[in-house]
C-alpha positions as CSV (number, residue, x, y, z in Angstrom):
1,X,128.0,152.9,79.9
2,X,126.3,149.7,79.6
3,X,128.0,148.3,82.8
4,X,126.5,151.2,84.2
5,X,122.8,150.6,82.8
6,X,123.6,146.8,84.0
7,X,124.3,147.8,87.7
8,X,121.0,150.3,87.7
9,X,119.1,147.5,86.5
10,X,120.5,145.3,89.2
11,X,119.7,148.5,92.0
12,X,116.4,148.5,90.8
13,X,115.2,145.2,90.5
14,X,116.7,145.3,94.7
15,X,114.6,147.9,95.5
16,X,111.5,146.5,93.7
17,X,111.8,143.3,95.8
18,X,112.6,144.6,98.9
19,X,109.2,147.0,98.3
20,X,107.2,143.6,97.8
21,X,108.9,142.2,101.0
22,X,107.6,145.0,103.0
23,X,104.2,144.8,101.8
24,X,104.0,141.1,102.4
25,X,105.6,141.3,106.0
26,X,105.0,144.7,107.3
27,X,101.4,143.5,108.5
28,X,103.4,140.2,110.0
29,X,105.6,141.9,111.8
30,X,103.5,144.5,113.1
31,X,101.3,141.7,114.4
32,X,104.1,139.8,116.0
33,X,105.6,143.5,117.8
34,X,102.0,144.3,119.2
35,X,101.8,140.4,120.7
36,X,104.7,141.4,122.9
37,X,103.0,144.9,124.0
38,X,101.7,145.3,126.9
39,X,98.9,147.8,126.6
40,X,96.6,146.6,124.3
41,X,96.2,150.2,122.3
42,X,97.5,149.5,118.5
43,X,99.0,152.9,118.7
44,X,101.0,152.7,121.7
45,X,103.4,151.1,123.2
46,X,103.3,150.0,126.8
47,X,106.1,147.9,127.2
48,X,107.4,144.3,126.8
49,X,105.4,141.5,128.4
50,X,104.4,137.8,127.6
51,X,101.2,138.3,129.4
52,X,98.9,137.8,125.9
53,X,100.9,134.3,125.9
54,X,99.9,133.6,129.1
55,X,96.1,134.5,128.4
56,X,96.2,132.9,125.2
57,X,97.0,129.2,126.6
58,X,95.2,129.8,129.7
59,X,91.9,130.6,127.5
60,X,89.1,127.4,127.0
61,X,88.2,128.8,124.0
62,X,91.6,129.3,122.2
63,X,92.9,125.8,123.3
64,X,89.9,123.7,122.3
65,X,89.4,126.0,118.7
66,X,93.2,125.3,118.3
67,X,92.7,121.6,119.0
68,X,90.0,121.3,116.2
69,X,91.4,123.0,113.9
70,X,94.4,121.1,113.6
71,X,92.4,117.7,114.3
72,X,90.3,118.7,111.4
73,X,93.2,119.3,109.1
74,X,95.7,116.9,110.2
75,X,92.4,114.2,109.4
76,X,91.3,115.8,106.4
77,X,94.7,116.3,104.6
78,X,95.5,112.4,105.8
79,X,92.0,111.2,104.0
80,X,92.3,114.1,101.3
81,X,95.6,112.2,100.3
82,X,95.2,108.5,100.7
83,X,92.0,109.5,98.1
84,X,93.6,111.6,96.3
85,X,96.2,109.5,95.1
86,X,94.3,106.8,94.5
87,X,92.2,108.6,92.4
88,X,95.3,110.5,90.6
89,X,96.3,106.6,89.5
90,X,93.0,105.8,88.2
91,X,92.8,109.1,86.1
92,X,96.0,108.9,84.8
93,X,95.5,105.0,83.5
94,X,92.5,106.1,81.6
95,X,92.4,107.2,78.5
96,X,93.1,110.4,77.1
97,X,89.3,111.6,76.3
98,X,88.3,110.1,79.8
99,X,91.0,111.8,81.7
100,X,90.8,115.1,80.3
101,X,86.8,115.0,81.1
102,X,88.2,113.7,85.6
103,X,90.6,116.8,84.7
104,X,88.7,119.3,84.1
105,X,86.1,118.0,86.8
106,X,88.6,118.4,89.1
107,X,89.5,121.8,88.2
108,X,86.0,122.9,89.4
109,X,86.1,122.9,92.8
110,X,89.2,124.7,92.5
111,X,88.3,127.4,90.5
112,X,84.5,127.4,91.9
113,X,84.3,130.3,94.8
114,X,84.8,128.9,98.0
115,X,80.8,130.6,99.3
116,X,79.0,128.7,96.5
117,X,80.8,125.5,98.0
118,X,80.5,126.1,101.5
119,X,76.6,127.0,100.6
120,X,75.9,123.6,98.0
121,X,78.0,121.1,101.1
122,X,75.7,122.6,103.7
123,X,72.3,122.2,101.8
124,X,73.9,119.0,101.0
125,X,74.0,117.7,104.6
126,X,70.9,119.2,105.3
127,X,69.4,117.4,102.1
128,X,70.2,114.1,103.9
129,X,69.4,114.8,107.4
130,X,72.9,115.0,108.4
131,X,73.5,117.5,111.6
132,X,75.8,119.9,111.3
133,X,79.0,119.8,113.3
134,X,82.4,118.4,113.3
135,X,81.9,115.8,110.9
136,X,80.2,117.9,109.0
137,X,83.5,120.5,109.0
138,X,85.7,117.4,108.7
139,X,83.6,115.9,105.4
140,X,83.7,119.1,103.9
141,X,87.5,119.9,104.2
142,X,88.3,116.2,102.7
143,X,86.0,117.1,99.8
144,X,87.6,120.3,98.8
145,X,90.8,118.8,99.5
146,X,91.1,116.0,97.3
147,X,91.2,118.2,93.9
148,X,94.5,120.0,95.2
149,X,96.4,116.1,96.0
150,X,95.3,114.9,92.6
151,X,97.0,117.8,90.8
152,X,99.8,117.6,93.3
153,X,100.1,113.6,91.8
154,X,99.5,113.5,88.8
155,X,102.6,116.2,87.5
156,X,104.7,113.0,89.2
157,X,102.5,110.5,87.7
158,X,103.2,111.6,84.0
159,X,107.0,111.1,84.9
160,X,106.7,107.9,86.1
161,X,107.6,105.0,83.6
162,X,105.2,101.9,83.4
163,X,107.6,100.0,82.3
164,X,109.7,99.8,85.2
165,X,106.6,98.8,87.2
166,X,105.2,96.2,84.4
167,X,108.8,94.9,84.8
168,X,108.9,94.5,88.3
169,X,105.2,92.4,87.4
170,X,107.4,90.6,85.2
171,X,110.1,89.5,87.4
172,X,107.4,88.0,90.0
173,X,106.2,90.9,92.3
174,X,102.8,91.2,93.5
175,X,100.4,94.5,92.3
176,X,100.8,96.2,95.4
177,X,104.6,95.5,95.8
178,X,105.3,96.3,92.7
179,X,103.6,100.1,93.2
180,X,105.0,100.0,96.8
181,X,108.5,99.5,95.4
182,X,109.0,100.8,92.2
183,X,106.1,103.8,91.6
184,X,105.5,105.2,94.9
185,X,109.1,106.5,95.5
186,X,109.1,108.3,92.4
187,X,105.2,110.1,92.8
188,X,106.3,110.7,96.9
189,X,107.2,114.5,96.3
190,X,103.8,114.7,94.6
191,X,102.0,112.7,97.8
192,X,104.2,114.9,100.3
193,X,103.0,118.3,98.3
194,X,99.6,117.3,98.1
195,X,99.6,116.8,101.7
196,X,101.4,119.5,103.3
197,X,99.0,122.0,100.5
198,X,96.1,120.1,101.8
199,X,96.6,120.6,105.1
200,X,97.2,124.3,104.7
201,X,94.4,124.9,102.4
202,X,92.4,123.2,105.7
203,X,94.0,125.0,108.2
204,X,93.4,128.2,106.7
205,X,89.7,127.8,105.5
206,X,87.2,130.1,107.0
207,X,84.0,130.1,104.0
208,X,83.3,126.5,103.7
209,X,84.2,125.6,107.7
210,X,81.8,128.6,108.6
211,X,78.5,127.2,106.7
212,X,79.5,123.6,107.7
213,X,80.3,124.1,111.4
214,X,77.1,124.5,113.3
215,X,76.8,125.3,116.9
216,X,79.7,124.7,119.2
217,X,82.2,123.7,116.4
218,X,84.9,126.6,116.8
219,X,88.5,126.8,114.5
220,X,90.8,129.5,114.9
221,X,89.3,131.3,111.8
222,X,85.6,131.3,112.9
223,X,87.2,131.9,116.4
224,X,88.7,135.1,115.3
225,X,86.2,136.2,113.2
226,X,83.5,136.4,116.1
227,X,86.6,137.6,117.9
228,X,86.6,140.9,115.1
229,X,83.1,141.5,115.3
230,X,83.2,142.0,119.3
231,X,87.1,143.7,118.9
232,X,90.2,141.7,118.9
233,X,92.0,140.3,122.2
234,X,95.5,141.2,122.4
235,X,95.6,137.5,122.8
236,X,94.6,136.5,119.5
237,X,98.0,138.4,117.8
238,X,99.9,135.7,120.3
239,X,98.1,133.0,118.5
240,X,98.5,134.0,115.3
241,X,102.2,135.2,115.9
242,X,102.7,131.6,117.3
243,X,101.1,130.2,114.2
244,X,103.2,132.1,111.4
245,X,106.3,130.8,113.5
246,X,105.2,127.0,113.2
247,X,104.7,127.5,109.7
248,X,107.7,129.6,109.0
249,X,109.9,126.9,110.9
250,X,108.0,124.1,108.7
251,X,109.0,126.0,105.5
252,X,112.5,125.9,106.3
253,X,113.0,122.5,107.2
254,X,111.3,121.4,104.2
255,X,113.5,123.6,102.3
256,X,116.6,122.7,103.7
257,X,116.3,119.1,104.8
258,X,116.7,118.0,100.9
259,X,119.6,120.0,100.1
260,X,121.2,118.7,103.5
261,X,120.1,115.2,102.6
262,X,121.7,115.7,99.1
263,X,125.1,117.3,100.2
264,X,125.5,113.9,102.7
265,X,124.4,111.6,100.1
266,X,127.3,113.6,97.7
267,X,129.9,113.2,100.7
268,X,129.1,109.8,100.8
269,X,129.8,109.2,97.4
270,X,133.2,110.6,97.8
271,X,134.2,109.0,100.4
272,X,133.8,105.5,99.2
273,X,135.1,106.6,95.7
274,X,137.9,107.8,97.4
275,X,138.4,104.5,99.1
276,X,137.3,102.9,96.2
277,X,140.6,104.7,94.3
């Protein structure tokens, strides 16, 4: 009986996540089917064809919206994390009445809606005269990314021992050496998750990009948005389709390259103990 009550449980708890994996993917996949269709009714289906690829590259507008957008957040997530950890060293060296104050201060922007901050940076640059345009939508994404690198560091930060580094000082090595050498290995998961969040956070920001943008500054997401409001091009579920697939190819290699990296450094070790032996 209770073997029987264990294997329901098991059933259940299947069913439940295979539910939640059709909520989050039906949308995906319908998108991705009706990028490959060749009428461009969402209700019927006209065929196979790559002819909304075609469009989508051949398109001005597409190419140079894509070309900003991931200028803007390759830059910004770059800039976002050089700053970031900087600034995730200096809070955690402080101390503990200071850093909880820089803590909480980063939390803000974070937990601040995304309108009120698109709204303040634009009155911002208007304050001081600043046009609005690309650098405009390039200050703003560094600004909102910083917070997310900080508490991407300083998790790794708080593992670190400053010991090891003061004895690297000891033994002779320079400041930077010594943080080049001895900390920045061990906080590197923390700079490489601040980054890759950073530049996803930018990639995907519509609110703050909108207000910031001005005339003639076009991303993907104020692309499509102007795309919705005159109805969407067949073309655009190509672009999106072709952006899930980056992504989704991105995920798995930084899923999988550790473990590979892991199981070869693990050989390795066997090998040479078995030679060793």
């Amino acid at each position: 009986m209770k073997r029987w009550k264990q294997n329901l449980h098991k059933i259940w708890q299947d069913f439940y996540l295979v539910i939640i994996m059709i909520f989050l993917y039906a949308p995906i996949a319908t998108m991705i089917v009706l990028s490959f269709n060749s009428s461009k009714s969402r209700s019927q289906w006209g065929g196979f064809t790559l002819r909304w690829y075609t469009e989508m590259f051949a398109s001005r507008n597409i190419v140079s919206a894509l070309h900003n957008t991931l200028l803007i957040a390759l830059l910004s997530a770059l800039i976002a994390t050089l700053i970031g950890t900087a600034a995730a060293i200096a809070i955690n060296s402080m101390k503990p009445v200071p850093r909880i104050f820089f803590m909480g201060v980063t939390n803000i922007p974070m937990l601040n809606a995304d309108i009120v901050t698109g709204i303040s940076l634009m009155l911002a640059f208007i304050a001081f005269g600043i046009s609005l345009g690309f650098k405009t939508v390039l200050i703003s994404h560094i600004t909102f990314n910083i917070p997310y690198v900080i508490l991407s560091v300083t998790p790794k930060l708080r593992q670190t021992s400053r010991s090891t580094y003061e004895a690297a000082m000891d033994l002779g090595a320079t400041p930077i050496y010594a943080f080049f050498k001895v900390v920045f290995p061990d906080i590197l998961p923390g700079v490489l998750s601040g980054f890759l969040l950073a530049f996803t956070m930018s990639l995907d920001d519509f609110i703050i990009t909108h207000f910031t943008r001005g005339a003639g500054v076009n991303t993907l997401s104020t692309l499509i948005y102007s795309e919705v409001r005159r109805g969407i091009k067949p073309s655009m579920y190509a672009l999106s389709t072709c952006i899930f697939l980056c992504v989704l190819l991105l995920l798995i290699i930084s899923n999988f390259a550790p473990a590979y990296k892991n199981a070869q450094h693990n050989k390795t070790i066997k090998e040479t103990g078995g030679e060793q032996l």
